[in-house]
One Martini backbone bead per residue (centre of mass of N, CA, C, O) as a GRO file, in nm:
protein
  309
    1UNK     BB    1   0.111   3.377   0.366
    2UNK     BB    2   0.249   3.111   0.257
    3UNK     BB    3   0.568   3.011   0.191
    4UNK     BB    4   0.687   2.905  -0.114
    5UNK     BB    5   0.979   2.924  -0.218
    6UNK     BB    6   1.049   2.733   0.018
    7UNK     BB    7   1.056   2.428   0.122
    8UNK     BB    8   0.756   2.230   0.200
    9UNK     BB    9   0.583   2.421   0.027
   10UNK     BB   10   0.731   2.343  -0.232
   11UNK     BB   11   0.684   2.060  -0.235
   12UNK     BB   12   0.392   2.036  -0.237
   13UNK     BB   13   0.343   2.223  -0.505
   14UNK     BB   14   0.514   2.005  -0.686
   15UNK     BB   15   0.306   1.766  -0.578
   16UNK     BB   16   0.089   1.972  -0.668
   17UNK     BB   17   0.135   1.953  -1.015
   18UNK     BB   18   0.220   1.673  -1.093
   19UNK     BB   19  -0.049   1.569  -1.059
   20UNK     BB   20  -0.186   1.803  -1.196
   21UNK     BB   21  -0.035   1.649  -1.525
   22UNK     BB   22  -0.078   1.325  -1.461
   23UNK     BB   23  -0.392   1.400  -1.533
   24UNK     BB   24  -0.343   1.476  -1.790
   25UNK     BB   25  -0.234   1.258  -1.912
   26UNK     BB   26  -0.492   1.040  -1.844
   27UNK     BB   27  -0.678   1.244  -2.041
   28UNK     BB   28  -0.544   1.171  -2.312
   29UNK     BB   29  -0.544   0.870  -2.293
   30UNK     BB   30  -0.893   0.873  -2.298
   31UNK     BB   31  -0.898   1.011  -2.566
   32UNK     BB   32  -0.713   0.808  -2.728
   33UNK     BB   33  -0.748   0.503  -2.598
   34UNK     BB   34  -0.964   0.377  -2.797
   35UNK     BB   35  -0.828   0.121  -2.946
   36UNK     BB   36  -0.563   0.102  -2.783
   37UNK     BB   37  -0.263  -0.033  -2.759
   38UNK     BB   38  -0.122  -0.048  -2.440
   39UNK     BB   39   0.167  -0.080  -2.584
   40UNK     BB   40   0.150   0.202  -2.733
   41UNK     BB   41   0.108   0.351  -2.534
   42UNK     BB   42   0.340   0.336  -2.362
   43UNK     BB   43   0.572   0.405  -2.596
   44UNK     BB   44   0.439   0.720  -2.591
   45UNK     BB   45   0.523   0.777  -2.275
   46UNK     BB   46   0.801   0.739  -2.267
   47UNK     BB   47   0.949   0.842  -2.513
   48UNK     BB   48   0.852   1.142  -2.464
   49UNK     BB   49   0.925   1.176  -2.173
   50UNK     BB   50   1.273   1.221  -2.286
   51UNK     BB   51   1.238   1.519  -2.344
   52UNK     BB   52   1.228   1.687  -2.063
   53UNK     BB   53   1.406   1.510  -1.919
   54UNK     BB   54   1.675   1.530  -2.057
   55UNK     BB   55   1.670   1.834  -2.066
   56UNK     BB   56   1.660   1.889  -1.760
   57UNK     BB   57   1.960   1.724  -1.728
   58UNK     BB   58   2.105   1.900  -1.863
   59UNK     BB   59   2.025   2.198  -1.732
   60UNK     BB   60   2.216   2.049  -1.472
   61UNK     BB   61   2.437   1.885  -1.533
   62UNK     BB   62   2.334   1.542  -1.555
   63UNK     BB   63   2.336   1.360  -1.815
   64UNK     BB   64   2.581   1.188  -1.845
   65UNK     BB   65   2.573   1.088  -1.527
   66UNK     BB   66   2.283   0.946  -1.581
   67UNK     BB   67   2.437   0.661  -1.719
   68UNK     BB   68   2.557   0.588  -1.490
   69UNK     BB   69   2.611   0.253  -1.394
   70UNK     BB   70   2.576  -0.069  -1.119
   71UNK     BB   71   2.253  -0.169  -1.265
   72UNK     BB   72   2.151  -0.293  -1.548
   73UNK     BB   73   1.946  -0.511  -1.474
   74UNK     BB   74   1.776  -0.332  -1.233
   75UNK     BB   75   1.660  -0.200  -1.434
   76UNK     BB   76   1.519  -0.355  -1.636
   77UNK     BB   77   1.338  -0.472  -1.365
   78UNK     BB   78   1.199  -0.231  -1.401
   79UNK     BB   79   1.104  -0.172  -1.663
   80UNK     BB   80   0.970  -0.446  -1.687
   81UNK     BB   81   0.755  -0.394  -1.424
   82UNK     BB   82   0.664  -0.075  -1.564
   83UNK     BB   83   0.513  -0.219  -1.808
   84UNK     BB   84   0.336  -0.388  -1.701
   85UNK     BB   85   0.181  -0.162  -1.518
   86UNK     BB   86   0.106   0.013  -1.721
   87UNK     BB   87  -0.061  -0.159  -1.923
   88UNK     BB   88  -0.251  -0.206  -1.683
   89UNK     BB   89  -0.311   0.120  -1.677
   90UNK     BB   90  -0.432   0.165  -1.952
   91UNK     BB   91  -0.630  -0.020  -2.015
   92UNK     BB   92  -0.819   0.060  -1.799
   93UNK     BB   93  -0.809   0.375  -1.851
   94UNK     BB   94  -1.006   0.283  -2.128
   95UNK     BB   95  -1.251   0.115  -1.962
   96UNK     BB   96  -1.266   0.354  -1.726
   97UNK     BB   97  -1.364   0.546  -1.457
   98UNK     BB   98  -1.146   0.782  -1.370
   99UNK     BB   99  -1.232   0.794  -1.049
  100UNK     BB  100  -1.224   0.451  -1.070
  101UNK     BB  101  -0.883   0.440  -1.147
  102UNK     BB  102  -0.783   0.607  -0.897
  103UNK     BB  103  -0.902   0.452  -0.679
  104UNK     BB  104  -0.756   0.169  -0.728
  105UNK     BB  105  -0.473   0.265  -0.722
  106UNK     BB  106  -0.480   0.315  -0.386
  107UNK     BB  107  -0.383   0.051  -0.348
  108UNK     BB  108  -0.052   0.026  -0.347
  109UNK     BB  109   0.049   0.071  -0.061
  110UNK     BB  110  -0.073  -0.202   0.013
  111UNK     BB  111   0.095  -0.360  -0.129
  112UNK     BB  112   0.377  -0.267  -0.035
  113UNK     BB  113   0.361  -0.413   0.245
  114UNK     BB  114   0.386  -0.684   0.127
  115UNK     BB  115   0.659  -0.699  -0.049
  116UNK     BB  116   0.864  -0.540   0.205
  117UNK     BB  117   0.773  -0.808   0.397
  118UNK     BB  118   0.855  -1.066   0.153
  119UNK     BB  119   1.130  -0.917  -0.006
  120UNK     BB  120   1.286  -0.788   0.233
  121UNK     BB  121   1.205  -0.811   0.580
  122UNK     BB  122   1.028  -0.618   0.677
  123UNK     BB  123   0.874  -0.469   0.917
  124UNK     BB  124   0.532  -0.563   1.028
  125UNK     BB  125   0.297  -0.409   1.211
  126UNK     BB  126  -0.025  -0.448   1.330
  127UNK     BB  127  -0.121  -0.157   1.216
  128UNK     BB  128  -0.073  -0.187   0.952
  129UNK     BB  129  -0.202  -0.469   0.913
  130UNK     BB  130  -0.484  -0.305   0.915
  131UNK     BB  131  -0.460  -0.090   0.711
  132UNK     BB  132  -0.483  -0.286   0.494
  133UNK     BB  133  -0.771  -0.434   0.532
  134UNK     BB  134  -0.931  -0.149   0.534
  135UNK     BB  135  -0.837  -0.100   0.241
  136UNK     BB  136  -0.968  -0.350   0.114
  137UNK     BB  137  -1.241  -0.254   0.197
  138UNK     BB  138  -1.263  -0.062  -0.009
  139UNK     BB  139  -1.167  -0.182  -0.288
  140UNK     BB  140  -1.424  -0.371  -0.266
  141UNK     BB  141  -1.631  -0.131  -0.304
  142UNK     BB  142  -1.548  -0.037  -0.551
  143UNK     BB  143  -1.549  -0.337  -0.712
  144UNK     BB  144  -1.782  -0.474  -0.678
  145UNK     BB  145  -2.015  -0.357  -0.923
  146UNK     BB  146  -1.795  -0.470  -1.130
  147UNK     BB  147  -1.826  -0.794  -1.024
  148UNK     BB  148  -2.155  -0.810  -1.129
  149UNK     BB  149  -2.121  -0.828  -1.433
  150UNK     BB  150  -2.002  -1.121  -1.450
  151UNK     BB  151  -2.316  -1.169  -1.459
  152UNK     BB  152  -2.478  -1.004  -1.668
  153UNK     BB  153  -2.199  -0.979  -1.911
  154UNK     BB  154  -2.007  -1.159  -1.839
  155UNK     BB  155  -1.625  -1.206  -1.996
  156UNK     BB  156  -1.717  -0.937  -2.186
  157UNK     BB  157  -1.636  -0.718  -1.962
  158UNK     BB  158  -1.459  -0.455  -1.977
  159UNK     BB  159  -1.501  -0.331  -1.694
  160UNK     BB  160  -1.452  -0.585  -1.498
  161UNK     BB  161  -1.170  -0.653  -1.612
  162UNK     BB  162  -1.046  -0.341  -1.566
  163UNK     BB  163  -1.067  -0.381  -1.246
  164UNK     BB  164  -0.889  -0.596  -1.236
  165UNK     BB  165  -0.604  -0.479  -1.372
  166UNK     BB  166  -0.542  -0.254  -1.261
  167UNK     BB  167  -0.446  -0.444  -0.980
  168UNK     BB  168  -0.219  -0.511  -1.107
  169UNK     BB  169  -0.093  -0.252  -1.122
  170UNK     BB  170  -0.016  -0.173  -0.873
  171UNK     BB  171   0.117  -0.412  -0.790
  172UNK     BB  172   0.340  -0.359  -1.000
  173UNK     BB  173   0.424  -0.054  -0.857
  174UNK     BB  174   0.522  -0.195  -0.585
  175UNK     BB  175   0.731  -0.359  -0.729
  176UNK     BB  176   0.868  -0.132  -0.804
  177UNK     BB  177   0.917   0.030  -0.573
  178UNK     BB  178   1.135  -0.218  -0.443
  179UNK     BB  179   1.339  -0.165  -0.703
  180UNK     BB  180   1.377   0.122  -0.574
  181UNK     BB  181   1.499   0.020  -0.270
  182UNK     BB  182   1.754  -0.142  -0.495
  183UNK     BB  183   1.857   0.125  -0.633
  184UNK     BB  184   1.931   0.329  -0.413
  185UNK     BB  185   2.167   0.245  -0.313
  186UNK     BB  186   2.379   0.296  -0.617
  187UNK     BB  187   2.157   0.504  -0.739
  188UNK     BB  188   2.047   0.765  -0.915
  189UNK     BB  189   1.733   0.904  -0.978
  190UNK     BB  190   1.787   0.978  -1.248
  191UNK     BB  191   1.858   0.729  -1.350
  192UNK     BB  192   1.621   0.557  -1.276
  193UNK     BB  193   1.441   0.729  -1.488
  194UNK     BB  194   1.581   0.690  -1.726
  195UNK     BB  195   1.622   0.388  -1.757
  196UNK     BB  196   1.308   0.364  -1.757
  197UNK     BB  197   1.238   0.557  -2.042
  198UNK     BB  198   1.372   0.368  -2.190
  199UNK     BB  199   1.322   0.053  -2.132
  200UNK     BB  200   0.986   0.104  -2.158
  201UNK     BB  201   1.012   0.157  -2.435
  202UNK     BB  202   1.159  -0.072  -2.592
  203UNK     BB  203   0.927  -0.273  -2.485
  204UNK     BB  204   0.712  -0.165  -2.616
  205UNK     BB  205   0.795  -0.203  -2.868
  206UNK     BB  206   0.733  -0.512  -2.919
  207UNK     BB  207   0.439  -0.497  -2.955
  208UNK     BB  208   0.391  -0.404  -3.228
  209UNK     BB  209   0.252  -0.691  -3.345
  210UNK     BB  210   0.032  -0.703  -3.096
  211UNK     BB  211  -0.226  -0.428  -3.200
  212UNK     BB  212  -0.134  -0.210  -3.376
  213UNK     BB  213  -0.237   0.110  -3.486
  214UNK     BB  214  -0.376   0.304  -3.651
  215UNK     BB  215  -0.331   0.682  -3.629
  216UNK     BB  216  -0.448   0.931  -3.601
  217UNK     BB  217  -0.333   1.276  -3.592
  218UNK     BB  218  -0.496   1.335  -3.304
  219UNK     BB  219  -0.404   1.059  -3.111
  220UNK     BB  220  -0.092   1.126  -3.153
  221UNK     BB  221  -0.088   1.423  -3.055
  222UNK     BB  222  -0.173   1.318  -2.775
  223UNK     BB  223   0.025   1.082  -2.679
  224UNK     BB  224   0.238   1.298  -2.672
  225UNK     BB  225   0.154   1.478  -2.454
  226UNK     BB  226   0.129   1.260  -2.289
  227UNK     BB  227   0.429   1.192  -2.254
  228UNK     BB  228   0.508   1.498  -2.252
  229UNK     BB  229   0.393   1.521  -1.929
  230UNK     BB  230   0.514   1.276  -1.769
  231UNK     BB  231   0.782   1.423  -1.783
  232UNK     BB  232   0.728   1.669  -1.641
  233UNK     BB  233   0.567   1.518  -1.359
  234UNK     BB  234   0.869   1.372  -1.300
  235UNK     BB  235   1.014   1.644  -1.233
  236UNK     BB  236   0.813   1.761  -1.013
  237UNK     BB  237   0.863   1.548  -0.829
  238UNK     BB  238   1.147   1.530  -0.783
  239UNK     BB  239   1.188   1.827  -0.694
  240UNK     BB  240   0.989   1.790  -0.410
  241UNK     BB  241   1.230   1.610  -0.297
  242UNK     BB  242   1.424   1.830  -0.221
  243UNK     BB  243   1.215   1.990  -0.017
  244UNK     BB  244   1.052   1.724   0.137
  245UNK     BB  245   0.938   1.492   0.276
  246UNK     BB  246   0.783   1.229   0.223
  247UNK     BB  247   0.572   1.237   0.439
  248UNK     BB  248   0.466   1.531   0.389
  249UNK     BB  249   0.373   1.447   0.048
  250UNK     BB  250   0.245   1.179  -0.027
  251UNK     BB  251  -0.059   1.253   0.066
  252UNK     BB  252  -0.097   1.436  -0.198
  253UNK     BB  253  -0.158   1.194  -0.418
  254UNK     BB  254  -0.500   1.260  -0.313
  255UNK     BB  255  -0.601   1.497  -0.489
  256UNK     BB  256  -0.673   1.334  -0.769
  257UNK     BB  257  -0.947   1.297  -0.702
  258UNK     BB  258  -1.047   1.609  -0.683
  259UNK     BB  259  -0.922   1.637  -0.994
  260UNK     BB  260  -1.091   1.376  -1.157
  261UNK     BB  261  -1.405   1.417  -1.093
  262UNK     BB  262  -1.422   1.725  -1.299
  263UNK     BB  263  -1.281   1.619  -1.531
  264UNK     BB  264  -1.515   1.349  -1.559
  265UNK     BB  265  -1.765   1.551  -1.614
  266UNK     BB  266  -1.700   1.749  -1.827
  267UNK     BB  267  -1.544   1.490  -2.028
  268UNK     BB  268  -1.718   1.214  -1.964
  269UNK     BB  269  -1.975   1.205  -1.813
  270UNK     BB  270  -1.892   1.125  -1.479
  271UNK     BB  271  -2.042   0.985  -1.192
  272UNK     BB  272  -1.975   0.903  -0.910
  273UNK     BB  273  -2.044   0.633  -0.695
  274UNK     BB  274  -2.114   0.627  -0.331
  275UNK     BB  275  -1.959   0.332  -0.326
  276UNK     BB  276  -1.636   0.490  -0.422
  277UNK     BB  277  -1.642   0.723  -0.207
  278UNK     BB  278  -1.670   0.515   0.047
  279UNK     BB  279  -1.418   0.383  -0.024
  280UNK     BB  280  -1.216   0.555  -0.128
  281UNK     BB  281  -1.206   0.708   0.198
  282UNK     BB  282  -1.071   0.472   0.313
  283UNK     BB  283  -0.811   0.391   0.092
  284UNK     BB  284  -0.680   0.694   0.218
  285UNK     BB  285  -0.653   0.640   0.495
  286UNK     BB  286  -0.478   0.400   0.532
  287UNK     BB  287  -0.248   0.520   0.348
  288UNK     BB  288  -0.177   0.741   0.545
  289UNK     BB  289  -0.121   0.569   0.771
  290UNK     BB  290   0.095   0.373   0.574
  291UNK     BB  291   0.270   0.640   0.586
  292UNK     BB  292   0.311   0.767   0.890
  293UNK     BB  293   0.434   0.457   0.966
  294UNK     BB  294   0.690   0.466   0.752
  295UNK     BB  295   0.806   0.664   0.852
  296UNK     BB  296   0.818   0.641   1.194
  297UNK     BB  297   1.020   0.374   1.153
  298UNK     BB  298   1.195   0.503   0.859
  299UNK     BB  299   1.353   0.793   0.867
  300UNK     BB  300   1.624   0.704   0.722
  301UNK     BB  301   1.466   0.556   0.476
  302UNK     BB  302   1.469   0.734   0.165
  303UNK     BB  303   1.238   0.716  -0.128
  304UNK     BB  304   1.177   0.798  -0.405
  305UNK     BB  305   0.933   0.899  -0.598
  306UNK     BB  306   0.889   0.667  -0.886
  307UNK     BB  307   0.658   0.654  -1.161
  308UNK     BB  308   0.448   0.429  -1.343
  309UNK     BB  309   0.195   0.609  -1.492
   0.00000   0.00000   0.00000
């Protein structure tokens, strides 16, 4: 039996809990999610994040250390652009199915490859660009049949606008983390964390005026333990790169697909459509092809993963 103690094998059970906590925390948010201002459910996510997170930097005996920045600008930057892609990612998990809202996500490192070649000047040959084609066919599969809704029912349609947005969602969480490998050249990862999950409450509680509802005691309750679900996901994401490379840990992200099938079964009877898993399917290989080629050319420059889920 394999020893999980130390080691690569302790990275990958820490970075498979994050997955299965993360999905909980999206299951908590579809529970109470309906007629939910997105901007709520941001501001909810955020804010009680801060608590096990907090917590954690301080029984590390770094919660102090980790207030210190020389870019105060460069967090708001990110903040700014991970509130933005959380309410598209929220909004849409609100009114997709969730196995079909998780595979539209991994649409994020194919944006990731076009943003770090236009805003970076990374260098990117022919095979990853060919990789992202391919993951791109996958996600127009997955797309395919909500965009035939805007025949049948027109732009009231919430899963076809849904679908649109999520991608919004994506592409912005691949901007956020652009923002955070110039981030991290003069910052610590703890810092990154905090002041995202500080940053991007204070801006969620803006929309405060722009339809935020009353929330029933259930509601309230969900969207907190959303929060601190959030917050400790984000611990053990954070602490799995402790112990093993992106290269090695980046890949097991897609198991959240084989974790969100079942639970989007049990608890929302959502039975995901052939041309979804064929879609998953495609944009899966593409991602991790062009996760292999990103570690094998770069394999100097390690950016740990902070997500903005």
């Amino acid at each position: 039996m394999p020893d999980i103690s130390s080691g690569p094998m302790r990275g990958i059970a820490l970075k498979l809990c994050s997955v299965g906590i993360f999905l909980a925390m999206q299951t908590l948010i579809k529970l109470a999610g309906t007629g939910v201002n997105a901007g709520q459910i941001t501001f909810y996510r955020s804010a009680f994040a801060l608590v096990p997170i907090m917590g954690y930097l301080l029984w590390r005996g770094e919660l102090r250390s980790s207030f210190v920045t020389e870019s105060p600008f460069g967090h708001f930057k990110r903040g700014f652009i991970g509130v933005l892609s959380m309410g598209c990612g929220f909004y849409s998990l609100t009114v997709l199915p969730l196995p079909e809202w998780i595979a539209l996500n991994y649409a994020m490192p194919l944006f990731s490859v076009f943003f770090a070649w236009a805003l970076l000047s990374e260098p990117v040959r022919i095979y990853r660009w060919s990789a992202v084609a391919v993951g791109l066919v996958g996600v127009l599969i997955i797309l395919w049949p909500k965009l035939t809704l805007f025949e049948t029912e027109g732009f009231g349609s919430d899963a076809a606008i849904g679908a649109i947005v999520v991608l919004f969602g994506a592409a912005g969480a691949a901007l956020a983390m652009i923002q955070i490998r110039i981030l991290v050249r003069t910052e610590k990862t703890t810092t990154i964390v905090l002041y995202f999950s500080i940053t991007s409450a204070l801006l969620a509680l803006l929309t405060l005026p722009f339809g935020w509802s009353w929330l029933s005691l259930h509601q309230t309750l969900l969207l907190v333990l959303a929060g601190f679900a959030g917050g400790v996901a984000q611990i053990f994401l954070t602490e799995s790169y402790r112990h093993a490379e992106v290269s090695t840990i980046a890949p097991f992200e897609y198991s959240s697909i084989l974790f969100g099938i079942p639970v989007s079964w049990l608890l929302f009877s959502e039975v995901p459509a052939p041309t979804m898993l064929v879609g998953t399917a495609i944009t899966i290989g593409a991602g991790i092809y062009i996760i292999h080629r990103e570690q094998k050319l770069q394999r100097a420059t390690r950016v740990p993963e902070i997500s903005v889920r």
